[in-house]
C-alpha positions in Angstrom: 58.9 20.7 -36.0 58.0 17.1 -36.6 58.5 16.1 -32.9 56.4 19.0 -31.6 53.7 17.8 -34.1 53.7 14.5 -32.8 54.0 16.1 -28.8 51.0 17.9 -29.9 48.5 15.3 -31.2 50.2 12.9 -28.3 48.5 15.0 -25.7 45.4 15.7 -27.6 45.0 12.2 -27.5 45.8 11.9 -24.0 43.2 14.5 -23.2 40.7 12.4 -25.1 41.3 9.6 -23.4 41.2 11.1 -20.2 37.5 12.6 -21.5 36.2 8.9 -22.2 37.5 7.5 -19.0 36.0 10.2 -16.9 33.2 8.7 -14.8 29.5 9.5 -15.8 26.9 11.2 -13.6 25.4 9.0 -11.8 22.2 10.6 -12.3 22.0 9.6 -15.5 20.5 6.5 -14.6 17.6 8.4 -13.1 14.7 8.2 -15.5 13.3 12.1 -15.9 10.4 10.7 -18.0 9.3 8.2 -15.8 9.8 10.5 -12.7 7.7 12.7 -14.2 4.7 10.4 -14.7 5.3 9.0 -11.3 5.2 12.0 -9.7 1.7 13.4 -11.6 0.1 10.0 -10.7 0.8 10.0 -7.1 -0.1 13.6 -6.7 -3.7 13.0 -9.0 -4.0 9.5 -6.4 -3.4 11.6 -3.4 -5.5 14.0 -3.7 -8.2 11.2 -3.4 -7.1 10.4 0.3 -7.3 6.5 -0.7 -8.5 4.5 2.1 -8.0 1.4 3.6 -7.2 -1.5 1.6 -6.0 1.4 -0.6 -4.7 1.3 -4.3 -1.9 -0.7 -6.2 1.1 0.7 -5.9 1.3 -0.3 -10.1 -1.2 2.0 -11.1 1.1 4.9 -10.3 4.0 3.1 -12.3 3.4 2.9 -16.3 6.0 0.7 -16.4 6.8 -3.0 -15.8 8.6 -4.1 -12.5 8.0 -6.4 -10.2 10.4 -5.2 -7.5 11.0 -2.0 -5.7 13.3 -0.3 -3.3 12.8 2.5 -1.8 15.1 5.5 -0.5 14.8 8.2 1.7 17.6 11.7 2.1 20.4 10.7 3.7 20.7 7.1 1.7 24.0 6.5 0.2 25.1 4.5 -2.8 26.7 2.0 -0.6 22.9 1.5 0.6 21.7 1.4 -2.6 23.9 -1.2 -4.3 23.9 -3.4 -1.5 20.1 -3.5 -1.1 19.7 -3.4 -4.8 22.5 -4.8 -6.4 22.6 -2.2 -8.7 25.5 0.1 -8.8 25.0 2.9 -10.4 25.6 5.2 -7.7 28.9 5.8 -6.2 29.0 4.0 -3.0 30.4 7.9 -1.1 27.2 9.7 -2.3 24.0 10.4 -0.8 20.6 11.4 -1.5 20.1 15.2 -0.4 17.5 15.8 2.3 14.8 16.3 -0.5 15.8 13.6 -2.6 13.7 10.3 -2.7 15.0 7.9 -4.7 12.6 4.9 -5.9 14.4 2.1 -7.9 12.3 -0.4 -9.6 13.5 -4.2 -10.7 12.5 -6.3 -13.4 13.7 -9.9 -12.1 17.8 -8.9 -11.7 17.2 -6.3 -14.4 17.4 -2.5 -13.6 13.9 -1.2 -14.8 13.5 2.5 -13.6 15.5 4.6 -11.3 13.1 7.6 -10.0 14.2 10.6 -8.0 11.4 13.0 -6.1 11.3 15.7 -4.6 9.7 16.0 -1.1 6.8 18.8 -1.1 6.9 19.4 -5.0 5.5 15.5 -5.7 6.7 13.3 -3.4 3.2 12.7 -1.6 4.6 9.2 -0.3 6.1 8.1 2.8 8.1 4.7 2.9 10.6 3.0 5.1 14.0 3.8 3.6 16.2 1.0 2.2 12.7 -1.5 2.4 11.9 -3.8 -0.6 8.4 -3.7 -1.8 6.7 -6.6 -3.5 4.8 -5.8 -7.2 1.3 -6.1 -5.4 2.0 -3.1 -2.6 -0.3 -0.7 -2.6 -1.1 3.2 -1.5 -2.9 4.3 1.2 -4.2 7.5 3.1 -4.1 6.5 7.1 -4.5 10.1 8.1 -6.1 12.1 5.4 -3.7 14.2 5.1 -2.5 13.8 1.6 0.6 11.7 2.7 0.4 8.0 0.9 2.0 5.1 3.0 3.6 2.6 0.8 2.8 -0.7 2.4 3.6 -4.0 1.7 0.7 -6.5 1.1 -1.1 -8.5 4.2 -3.5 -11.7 4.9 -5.6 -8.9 6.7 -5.6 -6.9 3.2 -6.4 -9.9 1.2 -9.7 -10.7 3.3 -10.6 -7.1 3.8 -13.9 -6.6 1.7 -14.9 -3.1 1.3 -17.7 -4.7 -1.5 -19.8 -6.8 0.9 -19.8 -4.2 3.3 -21.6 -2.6 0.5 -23.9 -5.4 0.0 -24.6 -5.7 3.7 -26.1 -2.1 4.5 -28.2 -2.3 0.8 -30.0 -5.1 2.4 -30.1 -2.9 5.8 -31.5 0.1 4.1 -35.1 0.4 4.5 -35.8 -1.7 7.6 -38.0 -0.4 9.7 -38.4 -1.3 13.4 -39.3 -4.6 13.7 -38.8 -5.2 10.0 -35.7 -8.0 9.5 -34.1 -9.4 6.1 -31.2 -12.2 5.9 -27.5 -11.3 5.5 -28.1 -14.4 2.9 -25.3 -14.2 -0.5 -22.5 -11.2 -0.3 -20.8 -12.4 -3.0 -18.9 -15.5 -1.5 -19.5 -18.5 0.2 -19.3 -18.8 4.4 -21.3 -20.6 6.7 -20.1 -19.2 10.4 -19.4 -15.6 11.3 -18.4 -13.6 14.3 -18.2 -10.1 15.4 -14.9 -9.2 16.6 -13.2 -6.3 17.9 -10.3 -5.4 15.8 -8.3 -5.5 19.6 -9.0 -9.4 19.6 -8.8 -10.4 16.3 -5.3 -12.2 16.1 -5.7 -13.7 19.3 -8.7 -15.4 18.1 -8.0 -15.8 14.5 -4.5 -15.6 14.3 -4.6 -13.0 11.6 -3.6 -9.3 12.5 -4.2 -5.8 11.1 -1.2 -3.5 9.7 -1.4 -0.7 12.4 0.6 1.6 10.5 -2.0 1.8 7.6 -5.2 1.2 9.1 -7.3 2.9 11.9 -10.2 0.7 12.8 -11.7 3.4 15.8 -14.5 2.0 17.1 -15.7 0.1 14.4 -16.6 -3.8 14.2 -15.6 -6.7 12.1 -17.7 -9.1 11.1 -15.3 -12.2 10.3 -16.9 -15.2 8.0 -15.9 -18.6 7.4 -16.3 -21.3 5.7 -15.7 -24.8 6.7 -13.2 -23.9 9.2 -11.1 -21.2 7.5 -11.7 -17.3 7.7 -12.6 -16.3 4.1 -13.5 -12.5 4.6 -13.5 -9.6 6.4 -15.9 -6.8 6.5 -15.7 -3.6 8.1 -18.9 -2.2 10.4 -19.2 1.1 11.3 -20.1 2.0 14.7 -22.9 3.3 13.1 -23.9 0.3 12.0 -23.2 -1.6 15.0 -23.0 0.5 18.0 -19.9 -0.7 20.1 -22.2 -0.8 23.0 -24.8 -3.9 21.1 -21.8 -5.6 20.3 -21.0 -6.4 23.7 -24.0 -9.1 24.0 -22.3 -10.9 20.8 -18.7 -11.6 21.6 -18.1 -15.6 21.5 -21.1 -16.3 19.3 -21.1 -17.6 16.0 -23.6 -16.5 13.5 -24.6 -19.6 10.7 -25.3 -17.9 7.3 -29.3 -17.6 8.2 -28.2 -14.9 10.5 -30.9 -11.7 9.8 -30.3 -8.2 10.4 -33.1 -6.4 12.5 -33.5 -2.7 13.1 -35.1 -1.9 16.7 -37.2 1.3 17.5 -34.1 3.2 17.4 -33.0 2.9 14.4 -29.8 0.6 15.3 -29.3 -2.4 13.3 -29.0 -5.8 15.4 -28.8 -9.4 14.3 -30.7 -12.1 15.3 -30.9 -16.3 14.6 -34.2 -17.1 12.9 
């Protein structure tokens, strides 16, 4: 009776320790809290159609990281932990076809691990397996709703949607004949050009993410400043009718440059 006792509570322990050496779901890594709060953000962001240069990819995350990979269906934890070098996914599984899986570093910490869902709030497309920086940032291309996570650019850096601002208050109001200077948009420059956004790394050696940003028809009016480009500013063809800019390629404006409206209602620029 004694030995069967002792059988007994031999397997029970057995079974036990069988229990705590069973593996854990890896999904319990995932974050629901933080998925949750992603996903909210990113749909209230889309729904905004953010354009070029777009928005930080950090105000979408209220959480610290400076690091994140990102994970499309189809991604297996072998991808994961060698991009990562996190393993908290079993190297044989892989993310279902409406899985997303975005994992977020803190130095060679593990901050977040969040999973979406594609069509429910997943409004973001990505390259899967990719590493983005802490200063990436959102953007609409299309309009349609559908974020592209992008990496950060020289081209972003100078793009300056606020002296494009500055530029048409000083155009509004001119009548024909009428002309005011481009004078202070809110940084210093001394030279500009108008260049087509098809020449502008062959003649500034900077160039323009084509996955993110549509330039059409529009302009660019390049300044610098002692040598080195120091902004970019969108024109609309509206602005600066494709046709006018024509008679400006190869010229270099100096920072007396004034805009002029003619009889029909086009804006041109002219030396004083």
């Amino acid at each position: 009776m004694r030995d069967r006792g002792a059988a007994v509570f031999a397997v029970a322990l057995l079974c036990c320790g069988l229990a705590a050496c069973a593996p854990r779901p890896w999904e319990e890594a995932i974050d629901d809290r933080a998925t949750a709060k992603v996903a909210a953000l990113l749909n209230r962001t889309s729904r905004t159609h953010p354009e070029f240069p777009g928005v930080p990819m950090r105000t979408v995350t209220p959480f610290s990281w400076d690091r994140l990979f990102a994970f499309g269906p189809g991604a297996s934890g072998r991808d994961v932990r060698t991009r990562t070098g996190f393993t908290f996914m079993p190297d044989g599984r892989e993310l279902d076809e409406d899985n997303h899986l975005l994992v977020f570093a803190r130095g060679t910490t593990l901050a977040k691990v969040v999973r979406l869902a594609f069509n429910t709030d997943h409004p973001l497309h990505y390259d899967s397996g990719r590493e983005y920086p802490a200063d990436s940032y959102l953007v609409d291309p299309d309009g349609s709703g559908i974020m592209r996570l992008s990496r950060p650019s020289e081209f972003r850096r100078l793009f300056d949607t606020a002296a494009r601002d500055v530029f048409i208050k000083k155009a509004d109001g001119l009548d024909d004949g009428d002309h005011v200077a481009i004078g202070d948009l809110g940084f210093s420059w001394d030279r500009m050009r108008v260049i087509e956004p098809s020449d502008l790394k062959r003649k500034t050696g900077i160039s323009y993410p084509k996955d993110v940003y549509r330039p059409l028809d529009n302009g660019l009016m390049v300044f610098a400043y002692k040598g080195r480009t120091v902004r970019i500013v969108e024109m609309n063809d509206l602005d600066f009718d494709k046709e006018a800019r024509v008679a400006w390629r190869g010229r270099r404006w100096s920072s007396r440059v004034q805009i002029t409206r003619d009889a029909h209602g086009r804006l041109d620029l002219r030396e004083p």
